[in-house]
mmCIF file of the C-alpha atoms, coordinates in Angstrom:
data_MODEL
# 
_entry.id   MODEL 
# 
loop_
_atom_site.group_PDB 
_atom_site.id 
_atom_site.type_symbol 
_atom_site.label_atom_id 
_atom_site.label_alt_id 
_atom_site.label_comp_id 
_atom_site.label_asym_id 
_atom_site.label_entity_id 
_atom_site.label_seq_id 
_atom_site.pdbx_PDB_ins_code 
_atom_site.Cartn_x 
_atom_site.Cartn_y 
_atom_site.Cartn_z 
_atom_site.occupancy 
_atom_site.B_iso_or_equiv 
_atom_site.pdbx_formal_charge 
_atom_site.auth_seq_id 
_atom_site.auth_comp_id 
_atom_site.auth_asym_id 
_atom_site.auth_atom_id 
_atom_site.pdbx_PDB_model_num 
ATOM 1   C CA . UNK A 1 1   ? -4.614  2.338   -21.124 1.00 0.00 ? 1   UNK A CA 1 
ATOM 2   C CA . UNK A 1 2   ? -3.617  -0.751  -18.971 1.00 0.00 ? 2   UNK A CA 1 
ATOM 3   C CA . UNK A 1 3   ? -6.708  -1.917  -16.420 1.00 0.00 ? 3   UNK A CA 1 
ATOM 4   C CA . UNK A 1 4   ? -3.573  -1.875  -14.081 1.00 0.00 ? 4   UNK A CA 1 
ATOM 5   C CA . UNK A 1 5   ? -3.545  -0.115  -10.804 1.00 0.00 ? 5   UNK A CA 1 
ATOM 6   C CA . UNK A 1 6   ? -0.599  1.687   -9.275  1.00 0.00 ? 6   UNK A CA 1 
ATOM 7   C CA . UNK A 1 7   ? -0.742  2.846   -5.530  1.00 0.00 ? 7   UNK A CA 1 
ATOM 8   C CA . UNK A 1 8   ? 2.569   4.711   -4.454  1.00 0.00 ? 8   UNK A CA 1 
ATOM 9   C CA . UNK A 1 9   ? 3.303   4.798   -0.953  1.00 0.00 ? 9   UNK A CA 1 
ATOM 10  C CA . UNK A 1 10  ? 5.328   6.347   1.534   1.00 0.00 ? 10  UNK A CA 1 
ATOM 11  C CA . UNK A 1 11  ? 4.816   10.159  0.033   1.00 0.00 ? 11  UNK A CA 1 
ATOM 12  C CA . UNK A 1 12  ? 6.282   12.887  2.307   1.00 0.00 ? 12  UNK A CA 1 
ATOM 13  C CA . UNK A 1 13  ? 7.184   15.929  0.365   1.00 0.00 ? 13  UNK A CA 1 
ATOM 14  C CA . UNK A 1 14  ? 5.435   17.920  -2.597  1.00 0.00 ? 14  UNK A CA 1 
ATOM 15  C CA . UNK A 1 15  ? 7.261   17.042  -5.079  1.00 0.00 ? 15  UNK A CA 1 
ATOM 16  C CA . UNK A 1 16  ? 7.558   13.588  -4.821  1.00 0.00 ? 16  UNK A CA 1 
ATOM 17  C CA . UNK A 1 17  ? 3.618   13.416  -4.515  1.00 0.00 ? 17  UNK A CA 1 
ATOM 18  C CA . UNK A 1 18  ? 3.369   15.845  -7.457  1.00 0.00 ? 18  UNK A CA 1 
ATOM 19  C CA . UNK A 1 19  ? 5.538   13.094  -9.604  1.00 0.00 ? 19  UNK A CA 1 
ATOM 20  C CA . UNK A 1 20  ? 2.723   10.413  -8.445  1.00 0.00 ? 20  UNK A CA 1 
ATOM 21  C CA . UNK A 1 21  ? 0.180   12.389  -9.350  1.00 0.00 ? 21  UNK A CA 1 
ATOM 22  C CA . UNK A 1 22  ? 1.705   13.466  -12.498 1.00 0.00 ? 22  UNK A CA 1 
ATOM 23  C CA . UNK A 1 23  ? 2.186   9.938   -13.253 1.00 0.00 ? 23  UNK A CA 1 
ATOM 24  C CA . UNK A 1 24  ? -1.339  8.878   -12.465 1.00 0.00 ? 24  UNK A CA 1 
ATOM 25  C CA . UNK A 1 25  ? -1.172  6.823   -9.528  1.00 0.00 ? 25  UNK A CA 1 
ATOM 26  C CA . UNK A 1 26  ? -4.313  5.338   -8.644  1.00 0.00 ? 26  UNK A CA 1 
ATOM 27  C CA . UNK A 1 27  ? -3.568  5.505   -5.102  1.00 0.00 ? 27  UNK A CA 1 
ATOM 28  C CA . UNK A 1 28  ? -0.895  7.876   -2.974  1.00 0.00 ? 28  UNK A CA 1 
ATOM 29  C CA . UNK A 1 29  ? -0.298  6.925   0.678   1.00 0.00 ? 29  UNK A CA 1 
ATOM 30  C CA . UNK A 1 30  ? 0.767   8.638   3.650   1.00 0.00 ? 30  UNK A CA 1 
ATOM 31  C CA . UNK A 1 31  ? 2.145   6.644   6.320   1.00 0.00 ? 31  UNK A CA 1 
ATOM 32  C CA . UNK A 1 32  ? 1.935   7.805   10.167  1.00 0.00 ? 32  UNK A CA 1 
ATOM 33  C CA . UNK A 1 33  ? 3.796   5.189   11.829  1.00 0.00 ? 33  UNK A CA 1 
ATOM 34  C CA . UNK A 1 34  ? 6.771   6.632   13.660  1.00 0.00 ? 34  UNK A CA 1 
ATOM 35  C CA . UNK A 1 35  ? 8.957   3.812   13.029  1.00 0.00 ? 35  UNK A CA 1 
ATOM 36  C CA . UNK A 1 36  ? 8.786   4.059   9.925   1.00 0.00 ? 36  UNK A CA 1 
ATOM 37  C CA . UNK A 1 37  ? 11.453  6.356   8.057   1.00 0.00 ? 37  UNK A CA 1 
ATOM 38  C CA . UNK A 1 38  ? 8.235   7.138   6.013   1.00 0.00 ? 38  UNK A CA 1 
ATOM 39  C CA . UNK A 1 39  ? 6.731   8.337   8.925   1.00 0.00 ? 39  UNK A CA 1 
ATOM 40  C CA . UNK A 1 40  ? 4.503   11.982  8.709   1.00 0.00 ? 40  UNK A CA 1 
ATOM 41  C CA . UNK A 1 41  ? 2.930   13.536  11.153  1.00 0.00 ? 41  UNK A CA 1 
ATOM 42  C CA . UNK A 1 42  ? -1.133  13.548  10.996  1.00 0.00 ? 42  UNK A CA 1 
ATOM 43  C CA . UNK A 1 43  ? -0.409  17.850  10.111  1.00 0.00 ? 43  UNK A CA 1 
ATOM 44  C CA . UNK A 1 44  ? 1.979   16.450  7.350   1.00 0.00 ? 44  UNK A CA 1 
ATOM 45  C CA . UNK A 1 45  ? -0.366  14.430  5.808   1.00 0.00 ? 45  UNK A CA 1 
ATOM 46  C CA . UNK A 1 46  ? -3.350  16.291  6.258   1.00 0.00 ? 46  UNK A CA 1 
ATOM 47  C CA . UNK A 1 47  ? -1.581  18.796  3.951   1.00 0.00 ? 47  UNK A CA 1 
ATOM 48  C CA . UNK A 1 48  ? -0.650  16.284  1.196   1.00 0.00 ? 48  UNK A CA 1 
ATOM 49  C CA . UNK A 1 49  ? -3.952  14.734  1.186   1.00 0.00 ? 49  UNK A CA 1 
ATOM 50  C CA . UNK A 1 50  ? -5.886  17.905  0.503   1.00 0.00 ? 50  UNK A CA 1 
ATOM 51  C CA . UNK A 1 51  ? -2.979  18.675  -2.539  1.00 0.00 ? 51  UNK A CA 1 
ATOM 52  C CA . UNK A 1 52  ? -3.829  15.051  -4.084  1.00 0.00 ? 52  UNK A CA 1 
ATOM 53  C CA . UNK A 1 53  ? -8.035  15.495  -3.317  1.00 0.00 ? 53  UNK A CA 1 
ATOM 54  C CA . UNK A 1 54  ? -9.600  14.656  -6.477  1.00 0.00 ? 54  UNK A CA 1 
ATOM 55  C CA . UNK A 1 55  ? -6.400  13.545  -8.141  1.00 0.00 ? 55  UNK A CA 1 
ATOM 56  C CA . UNK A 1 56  ? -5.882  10.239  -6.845  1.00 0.00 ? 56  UNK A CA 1 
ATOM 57  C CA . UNK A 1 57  ? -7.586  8.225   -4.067  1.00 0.00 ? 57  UNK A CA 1 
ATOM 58  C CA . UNK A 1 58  ? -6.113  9.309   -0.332  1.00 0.00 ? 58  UNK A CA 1 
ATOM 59  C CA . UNK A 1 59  ? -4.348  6.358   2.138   1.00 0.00 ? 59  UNK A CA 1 
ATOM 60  C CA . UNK A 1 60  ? -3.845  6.556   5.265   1.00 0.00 ? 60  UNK A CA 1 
ATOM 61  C CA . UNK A 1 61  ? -1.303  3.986   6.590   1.00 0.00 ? 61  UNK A CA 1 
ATOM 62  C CA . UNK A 1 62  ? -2.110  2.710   10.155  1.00 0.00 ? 62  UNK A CA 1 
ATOM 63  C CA . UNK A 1 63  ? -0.024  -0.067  12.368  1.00 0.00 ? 63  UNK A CA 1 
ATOM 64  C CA . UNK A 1 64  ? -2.122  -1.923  14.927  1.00 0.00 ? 64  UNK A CA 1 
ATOM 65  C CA . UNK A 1 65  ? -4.110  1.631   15.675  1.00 0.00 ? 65  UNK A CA 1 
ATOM 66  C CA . UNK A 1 66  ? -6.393  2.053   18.247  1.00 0.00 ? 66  UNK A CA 1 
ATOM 67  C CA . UNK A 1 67  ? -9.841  3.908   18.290  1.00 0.00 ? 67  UNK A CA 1 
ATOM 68  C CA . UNK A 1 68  ? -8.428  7.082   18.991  1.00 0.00 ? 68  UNK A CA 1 
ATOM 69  C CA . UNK A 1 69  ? -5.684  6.850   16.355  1.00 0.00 ? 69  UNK A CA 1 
ATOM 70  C CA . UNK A 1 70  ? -8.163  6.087   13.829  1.00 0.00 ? 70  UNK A CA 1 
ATOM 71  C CA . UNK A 1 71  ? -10.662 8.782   14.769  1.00 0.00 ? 71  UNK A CA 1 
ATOM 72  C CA . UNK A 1 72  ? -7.669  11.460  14.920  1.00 0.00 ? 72  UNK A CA 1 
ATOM 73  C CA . UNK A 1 73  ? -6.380  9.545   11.634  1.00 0.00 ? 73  UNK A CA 1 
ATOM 74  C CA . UNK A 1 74  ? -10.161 10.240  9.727   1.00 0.00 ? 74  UNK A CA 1 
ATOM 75  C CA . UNK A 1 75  ? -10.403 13.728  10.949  1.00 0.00 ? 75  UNK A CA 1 
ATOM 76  C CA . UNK A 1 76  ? -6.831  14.894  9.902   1.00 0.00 ? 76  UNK A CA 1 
ATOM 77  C CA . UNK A 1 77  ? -6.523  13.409  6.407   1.00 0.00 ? 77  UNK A CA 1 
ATOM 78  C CA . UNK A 1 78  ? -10.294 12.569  5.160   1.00 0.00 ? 78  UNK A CA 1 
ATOM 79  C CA . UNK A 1 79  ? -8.797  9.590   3.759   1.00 0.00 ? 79  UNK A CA 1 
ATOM 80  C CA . UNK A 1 80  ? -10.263 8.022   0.612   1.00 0.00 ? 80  UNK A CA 1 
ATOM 81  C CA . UNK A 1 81  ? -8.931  4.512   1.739   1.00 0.00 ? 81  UNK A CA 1 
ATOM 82  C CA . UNK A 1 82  ? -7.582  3.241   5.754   1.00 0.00 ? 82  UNK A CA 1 
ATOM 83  C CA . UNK A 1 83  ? -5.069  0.901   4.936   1.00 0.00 ? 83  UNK A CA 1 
ATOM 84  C CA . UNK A 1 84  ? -3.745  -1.374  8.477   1.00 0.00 ? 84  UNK A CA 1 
ATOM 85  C CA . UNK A 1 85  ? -0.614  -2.778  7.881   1.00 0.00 ? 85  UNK A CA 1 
ATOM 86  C CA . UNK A 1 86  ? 0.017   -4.516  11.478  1.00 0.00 ? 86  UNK A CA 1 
ATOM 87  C CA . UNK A 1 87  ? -1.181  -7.587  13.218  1.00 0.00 ? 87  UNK A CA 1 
ATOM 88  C CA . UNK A 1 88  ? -5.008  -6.279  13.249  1.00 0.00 ? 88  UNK A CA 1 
ATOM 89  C CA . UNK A 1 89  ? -7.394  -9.538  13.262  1.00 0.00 ? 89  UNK A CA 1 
ATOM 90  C CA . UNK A 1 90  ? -10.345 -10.313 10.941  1.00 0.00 ? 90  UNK A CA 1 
ATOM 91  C CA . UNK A 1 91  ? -12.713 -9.125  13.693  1.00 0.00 ? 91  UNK A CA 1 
ATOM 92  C CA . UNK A 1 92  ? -10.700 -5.803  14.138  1.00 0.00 ? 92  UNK A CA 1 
ATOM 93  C CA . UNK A 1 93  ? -10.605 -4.814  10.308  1.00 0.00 ? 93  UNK A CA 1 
ATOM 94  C CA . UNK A 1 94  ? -14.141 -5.716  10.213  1.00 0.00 ? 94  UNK A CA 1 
ATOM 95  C CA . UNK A 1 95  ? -14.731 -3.194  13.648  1.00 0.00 ? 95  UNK A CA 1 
ATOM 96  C CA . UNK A 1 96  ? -13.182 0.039   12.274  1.00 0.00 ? 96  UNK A CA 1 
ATOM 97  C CA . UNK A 1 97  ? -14.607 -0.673  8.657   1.00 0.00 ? 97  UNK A CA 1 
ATOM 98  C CA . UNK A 1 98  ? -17.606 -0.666  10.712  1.00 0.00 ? 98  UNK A CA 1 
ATOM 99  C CA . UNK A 1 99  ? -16.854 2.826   12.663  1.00 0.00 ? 99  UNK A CA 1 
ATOM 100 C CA . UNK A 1 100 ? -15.342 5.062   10.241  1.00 0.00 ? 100 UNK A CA 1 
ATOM 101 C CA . UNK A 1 101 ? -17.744 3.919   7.428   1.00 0.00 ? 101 UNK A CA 1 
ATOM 102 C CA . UNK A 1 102 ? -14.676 4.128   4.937   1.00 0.00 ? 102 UNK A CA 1 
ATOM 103 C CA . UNK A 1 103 ? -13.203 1.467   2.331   1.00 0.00 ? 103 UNK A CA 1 
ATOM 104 C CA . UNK A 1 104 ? -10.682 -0.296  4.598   1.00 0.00 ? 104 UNK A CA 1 
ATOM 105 C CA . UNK A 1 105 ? -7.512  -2.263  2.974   1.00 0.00 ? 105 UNK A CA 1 
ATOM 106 C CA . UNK A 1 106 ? -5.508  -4.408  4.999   1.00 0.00 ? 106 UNK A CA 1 
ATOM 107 C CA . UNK A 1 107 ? -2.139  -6.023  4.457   1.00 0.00 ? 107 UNK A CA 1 
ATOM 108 C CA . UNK A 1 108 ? -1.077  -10.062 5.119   1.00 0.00 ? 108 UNK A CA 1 
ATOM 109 C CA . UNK A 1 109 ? 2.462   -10.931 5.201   1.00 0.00 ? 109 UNK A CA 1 
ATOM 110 C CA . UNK A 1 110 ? 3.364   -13.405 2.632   1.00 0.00 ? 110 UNK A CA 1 
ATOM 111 C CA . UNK A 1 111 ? 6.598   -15.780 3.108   1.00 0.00 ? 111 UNK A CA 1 
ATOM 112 C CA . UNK A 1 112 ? 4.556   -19.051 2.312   1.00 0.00 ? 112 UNK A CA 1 
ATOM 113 C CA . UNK A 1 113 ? 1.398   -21.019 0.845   1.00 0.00 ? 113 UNK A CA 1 
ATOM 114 C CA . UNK A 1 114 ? 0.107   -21.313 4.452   1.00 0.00 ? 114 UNK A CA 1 
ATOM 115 C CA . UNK A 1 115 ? -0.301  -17.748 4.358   1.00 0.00 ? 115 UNK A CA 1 
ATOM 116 C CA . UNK A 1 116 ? -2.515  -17.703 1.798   1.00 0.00 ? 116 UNK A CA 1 
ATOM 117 C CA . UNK A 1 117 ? -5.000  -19.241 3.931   1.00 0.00 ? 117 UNK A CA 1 
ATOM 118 C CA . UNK A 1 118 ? -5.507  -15.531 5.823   1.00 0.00 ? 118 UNK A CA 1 
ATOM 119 C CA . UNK A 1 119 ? -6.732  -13.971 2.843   1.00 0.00 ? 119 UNK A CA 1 
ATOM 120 C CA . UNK A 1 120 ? -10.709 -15.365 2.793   1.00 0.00 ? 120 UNK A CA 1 
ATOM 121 C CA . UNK A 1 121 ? -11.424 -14.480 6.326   1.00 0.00 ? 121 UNK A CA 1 
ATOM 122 C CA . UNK A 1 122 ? -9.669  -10.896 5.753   1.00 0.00 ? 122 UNK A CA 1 
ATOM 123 C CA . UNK A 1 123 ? -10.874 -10.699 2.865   1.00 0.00 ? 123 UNK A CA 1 
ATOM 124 C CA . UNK A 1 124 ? -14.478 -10.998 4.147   1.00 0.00 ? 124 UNK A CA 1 
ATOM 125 C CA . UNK A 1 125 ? -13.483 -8.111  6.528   1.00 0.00 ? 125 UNK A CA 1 
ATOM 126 C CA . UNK A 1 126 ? -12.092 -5.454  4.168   1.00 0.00 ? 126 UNK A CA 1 
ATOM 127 C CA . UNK A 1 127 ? -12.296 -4.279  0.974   1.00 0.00 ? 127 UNK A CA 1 
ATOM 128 C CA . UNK A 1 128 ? -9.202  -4.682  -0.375  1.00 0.00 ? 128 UNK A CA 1 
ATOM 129 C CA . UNK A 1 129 ? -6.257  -6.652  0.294   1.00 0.00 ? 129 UNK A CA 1 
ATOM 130 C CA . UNK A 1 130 ? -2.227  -5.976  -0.095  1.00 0.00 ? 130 UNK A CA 1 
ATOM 131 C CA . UNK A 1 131 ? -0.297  -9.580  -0.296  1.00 0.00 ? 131 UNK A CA 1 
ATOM 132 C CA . UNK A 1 132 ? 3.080   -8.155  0.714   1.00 0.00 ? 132 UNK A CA 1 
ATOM 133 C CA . UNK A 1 133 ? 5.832   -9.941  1.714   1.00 0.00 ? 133 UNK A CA 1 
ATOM 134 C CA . UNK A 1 134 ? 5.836   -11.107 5.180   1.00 0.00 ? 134 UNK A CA 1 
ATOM 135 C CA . UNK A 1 135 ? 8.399   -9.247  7.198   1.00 0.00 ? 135 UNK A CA 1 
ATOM 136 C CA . UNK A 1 136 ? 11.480  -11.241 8.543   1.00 0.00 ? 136 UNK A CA 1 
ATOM 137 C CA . UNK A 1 137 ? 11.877  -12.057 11.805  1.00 0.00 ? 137 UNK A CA 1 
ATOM 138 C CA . UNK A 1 138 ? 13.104  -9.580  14.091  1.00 0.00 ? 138 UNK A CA 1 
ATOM 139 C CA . UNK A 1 139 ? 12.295  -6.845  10.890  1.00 0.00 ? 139 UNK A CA 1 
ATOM 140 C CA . UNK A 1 140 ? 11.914  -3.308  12.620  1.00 0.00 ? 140 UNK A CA 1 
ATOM 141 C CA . UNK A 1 141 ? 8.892   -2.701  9.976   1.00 0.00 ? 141 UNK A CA 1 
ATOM 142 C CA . UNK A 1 142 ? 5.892   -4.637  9.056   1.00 0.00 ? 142 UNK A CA 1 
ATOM 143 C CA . UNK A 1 143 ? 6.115   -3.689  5.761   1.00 0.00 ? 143 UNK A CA 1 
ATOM 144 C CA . UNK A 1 144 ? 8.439   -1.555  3.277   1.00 0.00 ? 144 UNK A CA 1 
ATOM 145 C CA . UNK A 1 145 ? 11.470  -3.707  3.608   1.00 0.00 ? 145 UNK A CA 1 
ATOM 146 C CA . UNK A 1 146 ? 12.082  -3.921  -0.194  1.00 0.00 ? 146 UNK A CA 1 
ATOM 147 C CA . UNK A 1 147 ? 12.194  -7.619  0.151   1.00 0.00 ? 147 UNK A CA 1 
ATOM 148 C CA . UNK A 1 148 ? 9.517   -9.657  -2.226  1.00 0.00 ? 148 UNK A CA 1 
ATOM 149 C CA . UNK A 1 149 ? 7.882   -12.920 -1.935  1.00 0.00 ? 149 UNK A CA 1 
ATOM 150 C CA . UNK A 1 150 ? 7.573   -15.760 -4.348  1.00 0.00 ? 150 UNK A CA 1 
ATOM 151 C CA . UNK A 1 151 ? 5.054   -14.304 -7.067  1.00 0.00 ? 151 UNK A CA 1 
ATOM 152 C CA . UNK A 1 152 ? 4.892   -18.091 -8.106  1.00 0.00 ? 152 UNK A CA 1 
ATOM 153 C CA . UNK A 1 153 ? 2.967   -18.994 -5.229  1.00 0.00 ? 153 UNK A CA 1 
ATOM 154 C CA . UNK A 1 154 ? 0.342   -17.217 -6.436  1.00 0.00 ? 154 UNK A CA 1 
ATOM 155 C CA . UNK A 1 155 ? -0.319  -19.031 -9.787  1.00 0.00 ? 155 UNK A CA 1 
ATOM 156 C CA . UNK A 1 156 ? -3.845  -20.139 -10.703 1.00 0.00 ? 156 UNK A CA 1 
ATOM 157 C CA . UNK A 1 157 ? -5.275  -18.803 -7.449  1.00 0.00 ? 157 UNK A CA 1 
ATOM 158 C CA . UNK A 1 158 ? -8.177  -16.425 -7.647  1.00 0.00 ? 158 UNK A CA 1 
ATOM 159 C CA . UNK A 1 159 ? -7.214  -13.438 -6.065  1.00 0.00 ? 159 UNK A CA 1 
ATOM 160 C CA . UNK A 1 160 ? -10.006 -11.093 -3.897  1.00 0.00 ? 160 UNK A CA 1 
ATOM 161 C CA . UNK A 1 161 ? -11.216 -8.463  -6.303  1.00 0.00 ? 161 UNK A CA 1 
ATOM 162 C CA . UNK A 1 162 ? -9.325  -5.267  -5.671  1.00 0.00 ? 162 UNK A CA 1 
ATOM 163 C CA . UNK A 1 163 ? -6.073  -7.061  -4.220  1.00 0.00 ? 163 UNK A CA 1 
ATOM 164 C CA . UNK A 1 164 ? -2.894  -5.317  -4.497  1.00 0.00 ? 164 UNK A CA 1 
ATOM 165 C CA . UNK A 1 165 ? 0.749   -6.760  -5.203  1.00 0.00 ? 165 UNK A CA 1 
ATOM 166 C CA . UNK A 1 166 ? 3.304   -5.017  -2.365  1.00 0.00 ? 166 UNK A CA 1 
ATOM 167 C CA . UNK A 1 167 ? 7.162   -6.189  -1.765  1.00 0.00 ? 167 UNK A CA 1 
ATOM 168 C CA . UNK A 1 168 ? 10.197  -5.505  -3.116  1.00 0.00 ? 168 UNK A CA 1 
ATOM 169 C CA . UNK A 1 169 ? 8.602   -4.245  -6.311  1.00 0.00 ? 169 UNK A CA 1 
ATOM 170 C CA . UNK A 1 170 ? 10.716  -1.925  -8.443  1.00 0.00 ? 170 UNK A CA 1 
ATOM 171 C CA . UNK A 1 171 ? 10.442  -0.497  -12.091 1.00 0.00 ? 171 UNK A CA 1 
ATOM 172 C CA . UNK A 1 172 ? 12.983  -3.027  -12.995 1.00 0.00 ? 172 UNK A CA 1 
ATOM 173 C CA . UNK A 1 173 ? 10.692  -5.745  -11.825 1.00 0.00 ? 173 UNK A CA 1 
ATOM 174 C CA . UNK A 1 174 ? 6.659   -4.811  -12.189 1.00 0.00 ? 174 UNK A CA 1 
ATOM 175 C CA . UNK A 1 175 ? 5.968   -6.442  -15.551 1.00 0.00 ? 175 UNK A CA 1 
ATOM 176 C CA . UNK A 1 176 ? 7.344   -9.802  -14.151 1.00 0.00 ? 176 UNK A CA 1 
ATOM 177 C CA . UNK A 1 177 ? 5.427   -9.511  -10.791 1.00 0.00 ? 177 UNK A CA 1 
ATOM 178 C CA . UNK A 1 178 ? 2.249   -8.746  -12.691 1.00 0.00 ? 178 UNK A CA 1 
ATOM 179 C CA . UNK A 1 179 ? 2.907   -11.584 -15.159 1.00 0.00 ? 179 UNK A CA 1 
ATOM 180 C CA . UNK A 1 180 ? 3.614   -14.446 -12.563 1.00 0.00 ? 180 UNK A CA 1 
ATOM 181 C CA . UNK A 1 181 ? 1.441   -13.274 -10.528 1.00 0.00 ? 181 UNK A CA 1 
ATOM 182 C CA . UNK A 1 182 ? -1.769  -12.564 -11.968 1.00 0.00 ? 182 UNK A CA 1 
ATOM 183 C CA . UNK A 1 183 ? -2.343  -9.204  -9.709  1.00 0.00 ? 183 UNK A CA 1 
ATOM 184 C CA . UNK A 1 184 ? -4.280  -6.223  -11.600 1.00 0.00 ? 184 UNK A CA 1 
ATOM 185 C CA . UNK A 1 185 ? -2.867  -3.503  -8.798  1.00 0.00 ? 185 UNK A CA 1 
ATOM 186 C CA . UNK A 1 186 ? 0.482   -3.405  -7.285  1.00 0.00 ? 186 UNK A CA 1 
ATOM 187 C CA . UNK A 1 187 ? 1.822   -1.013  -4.616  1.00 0.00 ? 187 UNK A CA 1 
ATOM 188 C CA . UNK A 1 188 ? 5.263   0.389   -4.410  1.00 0.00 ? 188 UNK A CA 1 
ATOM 189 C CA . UNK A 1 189 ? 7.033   2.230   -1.565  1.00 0.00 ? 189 UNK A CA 1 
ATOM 190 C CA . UNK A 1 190 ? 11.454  1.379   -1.138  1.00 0.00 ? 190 UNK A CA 1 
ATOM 191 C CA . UNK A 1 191 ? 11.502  0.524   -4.792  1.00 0.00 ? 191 UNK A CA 1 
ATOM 192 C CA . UNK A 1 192 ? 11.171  3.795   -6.193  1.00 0.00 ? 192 UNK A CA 1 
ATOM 193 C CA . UNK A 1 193 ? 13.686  5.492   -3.361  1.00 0.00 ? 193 UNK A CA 1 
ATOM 194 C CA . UNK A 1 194 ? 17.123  6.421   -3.377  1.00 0.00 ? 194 UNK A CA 1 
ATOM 195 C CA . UNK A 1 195 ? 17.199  5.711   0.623   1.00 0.00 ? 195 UNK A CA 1 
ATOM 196 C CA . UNK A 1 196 ? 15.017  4.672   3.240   1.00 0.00 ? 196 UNK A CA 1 
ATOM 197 C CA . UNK A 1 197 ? 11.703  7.509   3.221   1.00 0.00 ? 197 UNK A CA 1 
ATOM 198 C CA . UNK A 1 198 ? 13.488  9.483   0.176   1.00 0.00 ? 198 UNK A CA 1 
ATOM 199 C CA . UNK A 1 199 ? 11.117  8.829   -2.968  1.00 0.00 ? 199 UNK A CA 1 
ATOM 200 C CA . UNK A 1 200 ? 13.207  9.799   -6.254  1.00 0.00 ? 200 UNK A CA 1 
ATOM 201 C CA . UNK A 1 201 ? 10.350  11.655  -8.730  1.00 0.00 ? 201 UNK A CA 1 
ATOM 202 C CA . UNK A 1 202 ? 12.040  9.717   -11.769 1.00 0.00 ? 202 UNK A CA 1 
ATOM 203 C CA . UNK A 1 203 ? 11.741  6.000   -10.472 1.00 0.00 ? 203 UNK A CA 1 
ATOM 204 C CA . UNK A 1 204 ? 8.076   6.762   -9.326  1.00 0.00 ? 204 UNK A CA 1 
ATOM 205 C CA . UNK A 1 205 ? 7.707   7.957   -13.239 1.00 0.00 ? 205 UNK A CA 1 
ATOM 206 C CA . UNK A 1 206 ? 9.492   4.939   -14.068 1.00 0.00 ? 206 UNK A CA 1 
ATOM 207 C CA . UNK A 1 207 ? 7.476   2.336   -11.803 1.00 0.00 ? 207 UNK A CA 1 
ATOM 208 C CA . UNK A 1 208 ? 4.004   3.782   -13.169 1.00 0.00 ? 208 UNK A CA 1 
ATOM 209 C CA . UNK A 1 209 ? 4.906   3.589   -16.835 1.00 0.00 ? 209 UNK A CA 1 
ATOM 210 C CA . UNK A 1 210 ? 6.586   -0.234  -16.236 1.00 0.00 ? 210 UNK A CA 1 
ATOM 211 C CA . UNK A 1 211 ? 3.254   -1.587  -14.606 1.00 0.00 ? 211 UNK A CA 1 
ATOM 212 C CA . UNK A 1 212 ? 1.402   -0.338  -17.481 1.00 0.00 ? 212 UNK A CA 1 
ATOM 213 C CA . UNK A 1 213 ? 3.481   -1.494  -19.997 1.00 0.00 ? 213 UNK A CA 1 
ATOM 214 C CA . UNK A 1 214 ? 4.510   1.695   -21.247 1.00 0.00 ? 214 UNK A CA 1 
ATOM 215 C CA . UNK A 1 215 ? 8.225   1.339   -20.661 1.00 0.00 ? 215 UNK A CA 1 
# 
């Protein structure tokens, strides 16, 4: 089997985390962030996490959260992973890492090479990094606008260890994204729906089987 990683994000119902799990994603995430059409409550999620404990590691999707947040977050869904996907600095990641004495990811909008820059000081903070695309201006959503950055600019740079590839991936598109990019882990969410926050069980099949070459 393929050293590649798959995390699938944005899981809401049972059978939609069933097909991830089926498929043998590495990672499932549950995103409580109400803006988000993703969005599920911390009862929601505490629900799908204990159906995928043991299965596949548990992420919980945070946006700029504060202490409480986080402490409500950690009790609800026992995540395996906290993944912050806002404007959280170095010295923040590093903090709740720090508190909740779980594996923290965080995610750095890409749009350019000057945003590569962010990813040794976060980098030094976390324990895992998602490059995904950077979010336009004005964008509603940090992140899950199916929109992807140029893969190129990663060429010949030595990722983190453990770093994800996020934005506008599909099933149509993986095997490219992992080629140009050099990435051994990519993360999915609007490319394997058939609308905003509706997951479609066959393109999640699809996606997994594409990043490991088994298409």
């Amino acid at each position: 089997m393929s050293a590649v990683r798959v995390k699938i994000c944005g899981l809401s119902t049972e059978a939609t985390l069933a097909a991830a799990l089926d498929a043998g994603a590495d990672w499932i995430g549950l995103v409580h962030f109400p803006r988000s059409p993703r969005h599920v409550s911390l009862e929601r999620a505490r629900a799908l996490s204990q159906a995928a404990k043991g299965r596949a590691e548990r992420v919980v999707l945070l946006v700029d959260p504060d202490d409480a947040l986080v402490a409500a977050a950690l009790e609800a869904v026992d995540p395996d992973l906290i993944q912050l996907h806002g404007r959280e600095s170095p010295e923040r990641v590093a903090a709740i890492r720090a508190r909740t004495g779980r594996p923290v990811m965080k995610a750095v909008g890409v749009a350019g090479a000057e945003d590569l820059r962010l990813l040794a000081p976060y980098a030094a903070a976390s324990d895992r990094l998602l490059l995904d695309a950077k979010a336009p201006p004005g964008a509603a959503l940090p992140g899950g606008n199916g929109i992807a950055f140029d893969w190129d600019l990663l060429t010949g740079l030595r990722l983190p260890a453990g770093t994800l590839l996020s934005g506008g991936l599909t099933p149509e598109n993986v095997a490219e994204a992992l080629r140009r990019s050099g990435a051994g882990a990519v993360d999915v969410s609007s490319g394997v729906e058939t609308a905003p926050g509706h997951k479609d069980p066959d393109r999640i099949r699809a996606f997994v089987a594409a990043a490991r070459g088994r298409a």
